[in-house]
C-alpha positions in Angstrom: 87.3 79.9 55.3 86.7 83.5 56.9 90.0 85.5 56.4 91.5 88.0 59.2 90.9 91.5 58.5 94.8 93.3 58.2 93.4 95.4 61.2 92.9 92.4 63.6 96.7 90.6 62.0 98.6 93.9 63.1 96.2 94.4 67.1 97.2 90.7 67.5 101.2 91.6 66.3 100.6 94.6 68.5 99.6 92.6 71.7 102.2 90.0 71.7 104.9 92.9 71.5 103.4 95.0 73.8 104.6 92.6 77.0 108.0 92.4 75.8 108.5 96.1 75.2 107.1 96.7 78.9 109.8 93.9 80.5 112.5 95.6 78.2 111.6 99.1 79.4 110.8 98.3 82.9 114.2 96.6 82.7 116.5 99.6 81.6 114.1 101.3 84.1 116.0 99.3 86.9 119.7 99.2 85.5 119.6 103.3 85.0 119.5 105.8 87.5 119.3 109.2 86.9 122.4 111.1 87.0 122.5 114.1 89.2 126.4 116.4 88.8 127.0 118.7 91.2 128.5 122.5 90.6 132.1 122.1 90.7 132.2 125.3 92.4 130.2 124.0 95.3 132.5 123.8 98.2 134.3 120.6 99.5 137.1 120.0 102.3 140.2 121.0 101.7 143.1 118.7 100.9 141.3 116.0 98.4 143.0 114.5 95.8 142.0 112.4 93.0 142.6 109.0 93.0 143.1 106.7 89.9 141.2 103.4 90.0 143.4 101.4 87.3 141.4 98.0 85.8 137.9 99.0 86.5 135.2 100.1 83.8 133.6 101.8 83.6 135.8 105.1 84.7 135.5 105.7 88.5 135.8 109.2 89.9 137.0 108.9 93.3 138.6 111.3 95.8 140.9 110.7 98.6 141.6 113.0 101.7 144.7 111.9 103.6 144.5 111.7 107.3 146.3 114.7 109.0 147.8 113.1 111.1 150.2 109.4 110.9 148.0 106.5 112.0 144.7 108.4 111.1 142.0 105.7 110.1 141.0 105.6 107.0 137.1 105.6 106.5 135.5 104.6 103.3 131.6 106.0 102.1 129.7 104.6 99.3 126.7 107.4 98.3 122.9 106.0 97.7 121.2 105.0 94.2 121.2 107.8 92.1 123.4 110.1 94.4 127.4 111.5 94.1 130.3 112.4 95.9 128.7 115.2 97.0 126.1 114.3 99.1 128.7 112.9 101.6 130.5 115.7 101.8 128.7 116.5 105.3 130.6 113.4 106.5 133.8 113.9 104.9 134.1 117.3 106.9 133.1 115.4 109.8 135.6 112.5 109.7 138.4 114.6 108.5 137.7 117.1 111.9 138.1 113.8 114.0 141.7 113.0 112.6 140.7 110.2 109.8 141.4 110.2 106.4 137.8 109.8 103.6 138.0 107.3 100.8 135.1 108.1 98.2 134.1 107.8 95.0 131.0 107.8 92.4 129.4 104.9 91.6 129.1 103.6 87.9 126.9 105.6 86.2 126.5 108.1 88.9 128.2 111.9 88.9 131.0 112.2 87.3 131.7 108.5 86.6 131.3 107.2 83.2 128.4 104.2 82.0 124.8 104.7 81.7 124.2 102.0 83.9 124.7 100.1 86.3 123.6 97.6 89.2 124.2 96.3 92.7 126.9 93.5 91.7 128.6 96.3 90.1 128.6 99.1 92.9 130.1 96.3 95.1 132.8 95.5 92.7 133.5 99.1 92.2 133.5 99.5 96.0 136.6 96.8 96.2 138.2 98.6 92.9 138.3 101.9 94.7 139.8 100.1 98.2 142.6 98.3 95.8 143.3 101.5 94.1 144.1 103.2 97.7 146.9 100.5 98.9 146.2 101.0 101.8 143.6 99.3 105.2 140.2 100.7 104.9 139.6 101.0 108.9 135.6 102.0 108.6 133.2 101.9 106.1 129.9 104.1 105.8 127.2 103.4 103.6 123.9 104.6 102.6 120.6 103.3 100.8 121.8 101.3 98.0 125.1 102.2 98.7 124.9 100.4 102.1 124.1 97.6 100.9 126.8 97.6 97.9 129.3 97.8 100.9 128.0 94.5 102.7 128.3 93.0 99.2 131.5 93.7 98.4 132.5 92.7 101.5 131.1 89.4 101.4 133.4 89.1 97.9 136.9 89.3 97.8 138.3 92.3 99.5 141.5 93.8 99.2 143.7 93.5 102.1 142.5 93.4 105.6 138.3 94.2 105.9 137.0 97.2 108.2 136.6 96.3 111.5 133.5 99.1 112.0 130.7 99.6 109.7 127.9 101.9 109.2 124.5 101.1 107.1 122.4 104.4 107.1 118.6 103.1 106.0 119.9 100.2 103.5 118.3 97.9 100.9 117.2 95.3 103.1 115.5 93.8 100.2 116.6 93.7 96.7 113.4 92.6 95.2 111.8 95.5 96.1 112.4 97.9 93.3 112.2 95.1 91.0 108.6 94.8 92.7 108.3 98.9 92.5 108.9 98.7 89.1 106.9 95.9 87.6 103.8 97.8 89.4 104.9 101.0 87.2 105.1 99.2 84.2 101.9 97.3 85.1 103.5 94.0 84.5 101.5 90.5 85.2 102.7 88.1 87.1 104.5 86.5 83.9 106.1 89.5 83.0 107.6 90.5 86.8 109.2 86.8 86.2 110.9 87.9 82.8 111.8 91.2 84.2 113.6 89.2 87.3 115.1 86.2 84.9 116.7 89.4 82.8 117.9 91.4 85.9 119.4 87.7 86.7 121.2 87.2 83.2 122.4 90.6 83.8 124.3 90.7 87.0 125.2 87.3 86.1 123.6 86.2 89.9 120.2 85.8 90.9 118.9 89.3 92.5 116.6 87.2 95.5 119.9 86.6 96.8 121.7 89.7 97.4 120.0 90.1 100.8 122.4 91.9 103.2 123.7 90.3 106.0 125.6 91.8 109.2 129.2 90.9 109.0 130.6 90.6 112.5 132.0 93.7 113.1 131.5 96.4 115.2 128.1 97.6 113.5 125.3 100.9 113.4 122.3 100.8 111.6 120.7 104.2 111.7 117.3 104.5 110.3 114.2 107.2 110.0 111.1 105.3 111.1 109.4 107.5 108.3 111.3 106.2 105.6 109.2 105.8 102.4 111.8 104.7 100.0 114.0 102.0 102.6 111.3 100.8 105.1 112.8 100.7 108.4 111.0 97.1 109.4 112.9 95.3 106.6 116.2 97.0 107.7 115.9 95.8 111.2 116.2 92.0 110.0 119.6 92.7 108.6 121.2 93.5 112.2 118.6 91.1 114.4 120.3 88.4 116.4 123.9 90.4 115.4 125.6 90.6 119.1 128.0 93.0 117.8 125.8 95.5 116.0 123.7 98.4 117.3 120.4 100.2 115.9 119.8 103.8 116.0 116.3 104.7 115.0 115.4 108.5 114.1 111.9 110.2 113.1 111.4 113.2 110.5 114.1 112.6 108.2 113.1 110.1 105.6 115.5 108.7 103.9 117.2 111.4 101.7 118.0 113.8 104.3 119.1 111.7 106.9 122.4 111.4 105.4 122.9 115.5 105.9 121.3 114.9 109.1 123.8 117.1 111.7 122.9 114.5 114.6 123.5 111.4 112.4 126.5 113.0 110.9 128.0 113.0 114.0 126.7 109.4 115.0 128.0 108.0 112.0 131.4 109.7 112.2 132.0 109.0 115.8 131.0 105.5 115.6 133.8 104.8 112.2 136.6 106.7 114.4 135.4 104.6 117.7 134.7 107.2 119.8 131.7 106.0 120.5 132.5 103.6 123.4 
């Protein structure tokens, strides 16, 4: 009988881990985003306070900014995958000029919230964490990119108190499989592997991802959207809200999908439409 070289042994040992190393990485690919901090020094409105979020780990770090006034609506924003606090602070300013009080907070594993990682069954439980921690009606909720569609999650679960009545989704996740997809094509995964990547992903958030599709809640609705979006695309977006009577879509060109959020034109959009000035 013809023995196997060592060499070919360890190649073939080689080959059968080299699949399961590529569904592991791609895997903690998915679950971690990169976490960006911003200068504390960078400016902020005036008046925030911290606010506690008991019974939730990881460690949330959310802010609250009281209404001025008694009877001020309070709106809630959930930031985008692998963004802060920060980067909603154009809207905070915005909200706060039109006599509402701003609910937000940083998602696991983003800014200065604790984990390493986190997911989108996750962001939607820490979205109902932060709304019990505030006592009080959540009037308006404004989301962006992942962060959208962590809002229509959470509210799909079970929500504190009364639900918001208006809602904004600024160029959502319209399809969760599609950085599973991204990702499998980075990792150069067969068709095999994309299946264990997804059955882990699964095991994970303890739910099967193909099913965390968005939907339109019947409220008072605004999808904005930048019909040059190359991270969101704006054609899977427009399913969420289609046949939804009480939802309407703003599309925009030239902003992509990071800087429509800064957008001064959609800042104003977004805010007017939370507050209901916008007819």
């Amino acid at each position: 009988m013809k023995r196997e070289s060592p060499i070919g042994w360890l190649d073939g040992l080689a080959a059968l881990a080299r699949p399961w190393s590529a569904v592991a990485e791609a895997a903690r690919l998915y679950f971690t985003p990169e976490r960006a901090v911003a200068p504390p020094a960078l400016p902020e409105p005036a008046g925030g306070v911290v606010l506690a979020v008991p019974g939730f780990t990881p460690h949330l770090n959310a802010r609250l900014w009281p209404a001025a006034g008694a009877g001020g609506p309070l709106v809630l924003l959930a930031h985008d995958w692998e963004g802060q606090v920060q980067d909603v602070m154009p809207l905070v300013a915005a909200l706060l000029s039109r006599g509402a009080g701003v609910l937000a907070f940083d998602a696991p594993a983003h800014g200065r919230s604790s984990g390493d990682s986190t997911h989108l069954v996750e962001m939607a439980a820490a979205v109902r964490a932060v709304v019990r921690a505030v006592g009080a009606p959540v009037h308006a909720a404004i989301g962006h990119g992942v962060g959208a569609t962590a809002l229509t999650l959470a509210l799909e679960g079970d929500w504190p108190g009364t639900p918001p009545v208006r809602l904004v989704l600024l160029a959502p996740l319209a399809d969760p499989m599609l950085p599973v997809r991204q990702i499998a094509h980075i990792h150069r995964l067969d068709m095999n592997g994309e299946m264990e990547l997804v059955q882990r992903i699964d095991r994970v958030m303890g739910q099967p991802i193909a099913a965390l599709v968005p939907k339109a809640p019947p409220v008072a609705g605004l999808l904005v959207h930048s019909s040059d979006d190359r991270i969101m695309p704006v054609a899977d977006a427009l399913h969420i809200v289609a046949g939804a009577a009480s939802w309407r879509t703003h599309l925009v060109s030239g902003l992509g999908h990071r800087r429509l959020i800064g957008d001064v034109s959609v800042v104003a959009l977004a805010a007017d439409h939370a507050v209901g000035r916008d007819g």
